[in-house]
N, C-alpha and C positions, 0 to 999 in steps of 0.2 A: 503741678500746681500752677494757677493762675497767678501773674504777681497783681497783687490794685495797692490803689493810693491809701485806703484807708484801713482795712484791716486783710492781714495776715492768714484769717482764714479762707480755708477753701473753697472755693464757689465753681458749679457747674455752667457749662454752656447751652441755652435755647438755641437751639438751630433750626431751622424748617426748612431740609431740603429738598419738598416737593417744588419749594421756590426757586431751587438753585441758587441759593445766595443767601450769605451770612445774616447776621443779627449781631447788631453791639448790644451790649448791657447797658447803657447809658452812663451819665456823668459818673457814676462811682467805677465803671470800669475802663473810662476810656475810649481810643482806639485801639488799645491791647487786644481787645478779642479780637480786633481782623487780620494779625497780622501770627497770631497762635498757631504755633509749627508743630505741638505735639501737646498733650494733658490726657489727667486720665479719666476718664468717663464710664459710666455706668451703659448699660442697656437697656433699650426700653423698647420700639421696634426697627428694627434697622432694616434695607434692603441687602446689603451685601451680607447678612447671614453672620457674622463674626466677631459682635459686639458680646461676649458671653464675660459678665466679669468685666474687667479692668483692660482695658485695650489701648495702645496708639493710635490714634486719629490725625491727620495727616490734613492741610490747606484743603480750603474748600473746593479749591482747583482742582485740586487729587482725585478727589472722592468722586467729582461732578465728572466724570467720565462718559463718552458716549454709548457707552456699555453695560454700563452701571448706573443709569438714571431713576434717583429716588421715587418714591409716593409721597402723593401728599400729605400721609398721615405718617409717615414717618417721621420721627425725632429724637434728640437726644434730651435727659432729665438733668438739671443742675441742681443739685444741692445746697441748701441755705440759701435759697432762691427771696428770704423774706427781705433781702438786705438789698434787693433791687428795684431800680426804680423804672423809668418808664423802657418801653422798646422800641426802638425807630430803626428802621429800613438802612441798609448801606445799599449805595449804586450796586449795579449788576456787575459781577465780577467778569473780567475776560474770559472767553471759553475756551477750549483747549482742540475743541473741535476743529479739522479743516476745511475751511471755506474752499469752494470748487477755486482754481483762477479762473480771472476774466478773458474771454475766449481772443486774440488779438485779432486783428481785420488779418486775413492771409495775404494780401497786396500789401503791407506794410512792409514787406521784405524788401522789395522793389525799392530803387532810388529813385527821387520825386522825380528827375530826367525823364524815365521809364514811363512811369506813369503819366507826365502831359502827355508825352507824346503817342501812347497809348491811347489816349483818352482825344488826343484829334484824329488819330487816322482811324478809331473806330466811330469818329462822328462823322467824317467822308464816307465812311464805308457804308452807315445805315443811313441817308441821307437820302432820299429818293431824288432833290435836288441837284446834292452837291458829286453823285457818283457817276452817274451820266457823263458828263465834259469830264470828270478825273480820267473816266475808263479811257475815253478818246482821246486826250493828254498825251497817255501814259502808251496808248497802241502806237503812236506817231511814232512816240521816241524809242520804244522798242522794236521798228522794224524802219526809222528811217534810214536812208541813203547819205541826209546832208547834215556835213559835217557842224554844220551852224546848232544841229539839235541832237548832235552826239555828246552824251555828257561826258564819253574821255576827252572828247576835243572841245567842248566849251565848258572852262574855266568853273563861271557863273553858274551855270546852267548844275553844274555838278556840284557845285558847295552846295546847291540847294537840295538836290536831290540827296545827296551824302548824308545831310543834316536831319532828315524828317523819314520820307520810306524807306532809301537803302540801312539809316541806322537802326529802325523797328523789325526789317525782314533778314540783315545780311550781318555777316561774321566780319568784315574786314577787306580791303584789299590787297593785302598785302600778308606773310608771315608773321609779322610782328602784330598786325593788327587782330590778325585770328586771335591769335596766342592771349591777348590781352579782352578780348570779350568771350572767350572759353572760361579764363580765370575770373573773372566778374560774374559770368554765370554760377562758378561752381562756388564763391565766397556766397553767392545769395543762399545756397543751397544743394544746388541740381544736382545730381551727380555723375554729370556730363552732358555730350553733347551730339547729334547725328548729323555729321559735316558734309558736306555737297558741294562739289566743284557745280559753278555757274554757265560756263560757256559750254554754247551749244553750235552743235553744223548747223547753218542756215541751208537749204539745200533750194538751188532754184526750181522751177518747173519746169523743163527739159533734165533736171540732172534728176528727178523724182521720176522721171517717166524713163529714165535710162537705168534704172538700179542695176540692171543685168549686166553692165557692160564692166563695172566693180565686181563683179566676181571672178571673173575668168582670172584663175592665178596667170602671174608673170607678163599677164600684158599691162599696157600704159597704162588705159585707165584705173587699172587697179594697183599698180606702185602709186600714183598719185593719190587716189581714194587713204594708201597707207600712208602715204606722208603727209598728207595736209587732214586728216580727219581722225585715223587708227593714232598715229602717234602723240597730237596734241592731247587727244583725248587719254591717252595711258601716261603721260605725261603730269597733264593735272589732275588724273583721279590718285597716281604715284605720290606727289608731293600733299595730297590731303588726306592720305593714311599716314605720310608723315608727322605733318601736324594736329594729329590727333593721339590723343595721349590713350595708354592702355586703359581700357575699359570701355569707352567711346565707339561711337558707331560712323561708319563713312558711309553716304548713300551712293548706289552707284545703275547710273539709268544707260543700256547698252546702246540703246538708238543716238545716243552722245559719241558713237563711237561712227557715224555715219552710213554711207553708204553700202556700204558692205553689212555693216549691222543690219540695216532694215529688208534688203534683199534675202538674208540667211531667214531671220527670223518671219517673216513671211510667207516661205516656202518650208520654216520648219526644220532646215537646215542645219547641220552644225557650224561652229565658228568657224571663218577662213583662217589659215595657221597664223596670220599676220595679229590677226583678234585676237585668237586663241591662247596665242603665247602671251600676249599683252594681258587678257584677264587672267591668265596663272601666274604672272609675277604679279598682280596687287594680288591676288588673293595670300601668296608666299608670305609676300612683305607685310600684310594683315594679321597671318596667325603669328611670324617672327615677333612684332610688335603688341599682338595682342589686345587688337583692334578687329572688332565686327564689322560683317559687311553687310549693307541692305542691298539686294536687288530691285530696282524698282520695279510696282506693275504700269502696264502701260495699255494701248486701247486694244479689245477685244481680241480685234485684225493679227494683233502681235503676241497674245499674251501664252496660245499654247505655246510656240517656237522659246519664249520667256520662261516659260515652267521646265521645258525640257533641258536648256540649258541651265536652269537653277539648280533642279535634283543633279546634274552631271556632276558638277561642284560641289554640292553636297555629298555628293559619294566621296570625294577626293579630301574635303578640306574637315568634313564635321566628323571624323572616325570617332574623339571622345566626346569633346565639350563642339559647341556651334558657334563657326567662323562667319558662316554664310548664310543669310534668310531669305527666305522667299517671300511676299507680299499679295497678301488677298483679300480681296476688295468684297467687305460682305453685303454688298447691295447687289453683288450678280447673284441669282437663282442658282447657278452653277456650283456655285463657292463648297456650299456643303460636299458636295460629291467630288469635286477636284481635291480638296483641304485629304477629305476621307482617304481617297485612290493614295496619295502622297505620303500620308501616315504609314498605310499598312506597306508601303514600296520600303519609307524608313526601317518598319520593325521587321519587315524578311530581312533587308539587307542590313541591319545593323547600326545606324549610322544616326545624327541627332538631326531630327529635322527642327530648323528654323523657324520661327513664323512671326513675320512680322503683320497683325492685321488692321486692316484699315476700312474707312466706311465705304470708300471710291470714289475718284476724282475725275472721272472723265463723262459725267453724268449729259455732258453738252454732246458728246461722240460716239457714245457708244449706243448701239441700237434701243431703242426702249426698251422692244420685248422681251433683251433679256436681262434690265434690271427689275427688282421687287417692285411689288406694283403700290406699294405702300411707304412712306418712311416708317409707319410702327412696323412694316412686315420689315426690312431693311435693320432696325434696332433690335427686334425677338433675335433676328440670324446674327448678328453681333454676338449681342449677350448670350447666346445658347451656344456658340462657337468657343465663344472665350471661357463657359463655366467649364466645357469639357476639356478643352485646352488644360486647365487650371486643375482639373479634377482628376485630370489622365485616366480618361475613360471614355468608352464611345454609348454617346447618348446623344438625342436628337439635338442638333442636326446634325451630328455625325454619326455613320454608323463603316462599318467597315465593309467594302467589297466583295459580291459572291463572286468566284468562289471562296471562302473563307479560309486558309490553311491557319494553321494552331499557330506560327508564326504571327500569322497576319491579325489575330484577333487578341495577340500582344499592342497592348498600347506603347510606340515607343519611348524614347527620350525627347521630349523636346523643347526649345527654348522661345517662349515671348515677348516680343513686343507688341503690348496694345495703345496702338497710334490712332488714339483720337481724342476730338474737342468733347464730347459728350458726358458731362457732368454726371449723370447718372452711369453711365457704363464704367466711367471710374471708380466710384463708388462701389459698386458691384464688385469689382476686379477686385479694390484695396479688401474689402470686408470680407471676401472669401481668403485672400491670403491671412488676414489678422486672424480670423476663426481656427485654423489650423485644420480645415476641411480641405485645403489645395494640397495636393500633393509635390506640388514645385514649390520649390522656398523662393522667398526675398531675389535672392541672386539669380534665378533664373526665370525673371518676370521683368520686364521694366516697361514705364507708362510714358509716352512721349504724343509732345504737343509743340506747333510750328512755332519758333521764335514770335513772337510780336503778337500772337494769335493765342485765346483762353486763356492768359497769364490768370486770370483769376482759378481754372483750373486746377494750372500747374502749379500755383504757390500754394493752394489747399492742403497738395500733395507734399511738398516739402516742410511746410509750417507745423503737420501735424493737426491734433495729436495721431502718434505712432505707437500708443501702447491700447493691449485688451484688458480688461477689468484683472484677468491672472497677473499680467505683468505689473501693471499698478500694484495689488498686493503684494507683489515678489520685491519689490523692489521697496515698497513701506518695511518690511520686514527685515529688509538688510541694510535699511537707512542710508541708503541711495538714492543718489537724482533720479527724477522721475524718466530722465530718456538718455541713464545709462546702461547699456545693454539693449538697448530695445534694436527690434530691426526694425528698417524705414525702406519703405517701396523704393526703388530706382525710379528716377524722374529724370528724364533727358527733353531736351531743345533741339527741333531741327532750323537749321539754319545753312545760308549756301555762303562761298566766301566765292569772291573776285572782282574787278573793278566795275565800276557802277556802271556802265554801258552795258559789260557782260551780263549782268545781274538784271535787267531790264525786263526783259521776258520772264524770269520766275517773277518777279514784282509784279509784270500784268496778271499772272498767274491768280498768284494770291489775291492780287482784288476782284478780280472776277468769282472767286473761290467765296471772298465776304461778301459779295453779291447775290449769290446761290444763297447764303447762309445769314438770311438777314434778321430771323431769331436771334441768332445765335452772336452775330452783329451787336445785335443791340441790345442783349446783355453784359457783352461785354464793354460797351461804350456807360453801362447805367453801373457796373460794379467798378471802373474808374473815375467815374463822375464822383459816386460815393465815397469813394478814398482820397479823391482832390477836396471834398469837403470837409472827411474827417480829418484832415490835415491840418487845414484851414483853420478849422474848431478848437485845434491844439494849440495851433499861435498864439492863441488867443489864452488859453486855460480851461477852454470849456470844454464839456465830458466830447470825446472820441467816439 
């Protein structure tokens, strides 16, 4: 029963829930009717089928379900209805429905540090003006002799450089300083990181035109070759598998290992035992620790002797899971048929092949004719590389090797990393793993992008969202947060660590790299621009 102010008798409710929202009775019933938790009511047409007789009725909130939405001519009938006076409208009631949330900028993850500084050195980089004198800057100081423009020996010269590029491209100089922008990375999200020792053999022109003379074991020039090139280099590639924590990736380029390296690998050669042993303890010290290793690819000239020593290591280090990847650059023509040859080598002999792929970097050096003659032909060989990667399956553009044995047309084990800035090839990769069409899971895919370079990319990839329309319902159903349980793509940062002199040459590197890439520049310079505004906007109060 209703209570009212004036008589005791029983009185029914008008409701018209085609309108989704109540009706008072007016002065003789109050606000009592809006806030009626239960009464009993007759039927007259109902949607939910259940008013037969005498029933519970429940807040208008109950009823008003997105599941359950009235008709217009649906109502309920009140009784002694002569005792009422006029009918007036109550505001619309709260809905019970869930609003989508509002989608966050993916760059917001980023500390504002991050983003100025993003947002100048991508406005040097697309700059037709201002990157010209940068490149020539920046060549001086990466291959001068005088000590006046060495930034380990000038003071100045190095706070500045410290402050602006070496903090946008490099991990630290130091162990403590890796350690602490690893950890910053991985609070924003990441879930690690792909670390690079910096220092490289500078080799003069008489000592490039003498490679042969580095080979001959046990004579002079080649204990020297080991001591001042083989050892430095096994040295720091050692101590940045140390500081890198399990799961993390260390990249590791052989021609860093000198003269001996470049001579083997040119003639195709296996390592000298001086190399040899040197890359079998970091690869040891990698699976002990539980840290991946990249191979780097490098120019054309080098990269069978590259392949040949990668599979060698792969026989040795990937027996279960993968320690060691190989790198292939899908803008050579090549790439399908070497990738293919490589797979069916993995599934005869059993072993997990690696594969780290990348678009290609050496576009200034390497012959024309045997890159793609197209960038869309260059992207189709990506993306059709990575769906079959993903798919574990051989479809164009891979197909397996005549002659075919039943081994070989086993697709085997393998693990990826897709290294690149390419917005949509991300995309691609992430949607095929959410679909549940990849047959590699979460943990055996991961998506990496250069420190300082696509951050709006890579926070895409970390920020979410990371659930498919099943898991959203999975997780309403058991009244859970929406991104607990969900799997989230692996997302890593490369980045090289050592002091800022050392680091010089990858830094010219990179901006030659934003140079090539001057789309790609200058969206990234226009989706920081954007986030220095929405920030801005916020100071203030005003919508984000």
């Amino acid at each position: 029963m209703i209570p009212s102010t004036r008589s005791p008798a029983s009185r029914q409710l008008v409701c018209n829930l085609g309108h989704a929202r109540a009706r008072t009775l007016g002065s003789s019933l109050g606000p009592a009717v809006a806030s009626i938790s239960s009464h009993h009511v007759s039927h007259s047409t109902s949607p939910l089928g259940c008013f037969n007789g005498t029933r519970r009725v429940y807040s208008t909130r109950f009823i008003h379900s997105s599941t359950n939405r009235p008709r217009p001519t649906d109502h309920l009938t009140i009784d002694n209805a002569s005792s009422l006076s006029t009918i007036t409208d109550l505001p619309p009631q709260p809905s019970n429905e869930k609003m989508p949330p509002k989608t966050p900028s993916p760059l917001a993850v980023l500390p504002l540090t991050n983003v100025l500084r993003s947002w100048m050195t991508t406005t040097v980089s697309s700059s037709p003006l201002l990157l010209p004198p940068s490149l020539a800057a920046m060549s001086v100081l990466a291959h001068t002799t005088n000590p006046a423009l060495n930034p380990d020996r000038n003071p100045l010269l190095r706070a500045f450089l410290k402050r602006t590029f070496y903090a946008q491209f490099c991990a630290g100089e130091n162990p403590a300083e890796v350690r602490q922008t690893i950890d910053s990375l991985k609070q924003i999200g990441f879930s690690g990181v792909i670390l690079g020792y910096a220092r490289e053999v500078v080799l003069s022109d008489s000592e490039t035109a003498d490679l042969a003379s580095c080979a001959t074991e046990g004579g002079a020039a080649a204990e020297e070759c080991v001591r001042n090139e083989i050892t430095p280099w096994a040295e720091g590639t050692m101590e940045t598998v140390r500081l890198a924590s399990p799961g993390d990736f260390v990249a590791l380029k052989f021609t860093g290992a000198g003269r001996q390296a470049l001579y083997a690998l040119s003639k195709r050669l296996p390592p000298s035992e001086a190399l040899g042993g040197a890359i079998d303890r970091i690869c040891q010290l990698a699976a002990e620790r539980g840290v991946r290793l990249l191979f780097d690819a490098e120019q054309t000239a080098l990269q069978a002797g590259i392949d040949d020593w990668t599979l060698d290591y792969m026989r040795r280090y990937n027996t279960s899971s993968a320690v060691v990847y190989g790198t292939y650059q899908a803008y050579l023509k090549s790439t399908p048929a070497t990738l293919s040859k490589h797979l069916a080598i993995a599934a005869k002999e059993g072993f997990t092949l690696g594969v780290k792929l990348v678009r290609g970097a050496y576009l200034g050096s390497d012959p024309r004719h045997l890159i793609c003659d197209t960038k869309e032909d260059t992207d189709a060989q990506y993306d059709g590389i990575a769906e079959s990667l993903l798919r574990k399956s051989w479809s164009a553009p891979l197909s397996p090797p005549a002659p075919r044995s039943e081994k070989e047309l086993t697709f085997p084990e393998v693990s990826v990393v897709l290294a690149t800035h390419n917005r949509d090839s991300v995309l691609k990769g992430k949607a095929l793993l959410d679909s549940g069409k990849s047959k590699l899971g979460y943990d055996q895919v991961a998506f990496a992008q250069l420190q300082g370079m696509a951050d709006e990319v890579s926070c895409e990839l970390v920020s979410g969202p990371h659930e498919t329309s099943s898991q959203m319902e999975a997780a309403e159903k058991k009244g859970t947060g929406s991104e607990e349980g969900v799997n989230k793509p692996q997302v890593y940062k490369y980045l090289v660590w050592g002091s800022t002199g050392e680091c010089m040459k990858y830094l010219l590197r990179r901006a030659y790299e934003n140079r090539d890439a001057v789309q790609r520049t200058r969206s990234g310079r226009e989706a920081m621009g954007r986030e220095v505004g929405r920030r801005v906007r916020g100071l203030f109060g005003l919508s984000a």
